[in-house]
N, C-alpha and C positions, 0 to 999 in steps of 0.2 A: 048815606046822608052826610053832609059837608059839616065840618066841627064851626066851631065858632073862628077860628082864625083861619077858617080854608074858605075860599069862595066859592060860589055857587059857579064859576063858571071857569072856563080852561081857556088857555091858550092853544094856537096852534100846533104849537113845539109839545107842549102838552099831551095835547091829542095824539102827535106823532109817536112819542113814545109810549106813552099807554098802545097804540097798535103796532110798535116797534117798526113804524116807516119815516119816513123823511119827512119835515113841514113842505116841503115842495111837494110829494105824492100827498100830502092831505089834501093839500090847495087843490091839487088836480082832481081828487075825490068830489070836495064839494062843487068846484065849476061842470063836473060832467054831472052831476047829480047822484054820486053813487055815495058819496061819502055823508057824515053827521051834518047834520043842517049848521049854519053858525053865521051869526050876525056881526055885522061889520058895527064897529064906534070910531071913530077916527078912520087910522090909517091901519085899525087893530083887527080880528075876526074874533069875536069869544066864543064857544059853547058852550051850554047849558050841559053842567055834566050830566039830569037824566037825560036830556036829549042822546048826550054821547052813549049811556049808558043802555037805554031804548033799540037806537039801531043798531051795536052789538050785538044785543039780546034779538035782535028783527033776521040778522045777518047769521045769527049760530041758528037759528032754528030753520031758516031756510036753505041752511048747508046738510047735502044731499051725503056727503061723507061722515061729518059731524052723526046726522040720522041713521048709519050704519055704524057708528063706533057705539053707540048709547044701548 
């Protein structure tokens, strides 16, 4: 849960380091559809950190390796 001076929502750059990839492979994530959903304002993308926090959580439990270390 996001404290009072954290936003409810991420940046690209954000997002990239919480998955330790690039804001360029994020961008690629969301336009192919495999990445965290994120809405545009501007010229800006935000996510919604449970969103981000959701498809992690959708992405670890569908991992077939992950299911074998547990």
């Amino acid at each position: 849960m996001p404290t009072e001076t954290e936003s409810p929502y991420m940046t690209t750059k954000e997002v990239a380091a919480l998955l330790r990839k690039t804001p360029h492979a994020v961008r690629q994530m969301r336009h192919r559809g495999v990445g965290p959903k994120g809405t545009r304002y501007g010229r800006e993308v935000l996510y919604l950190r449970t969103v981000v926090a959701a498809w992690r959580a959708a992405r670890e439990s569908n991992d077939p390796l992950a299911q074998r270390a547990a």
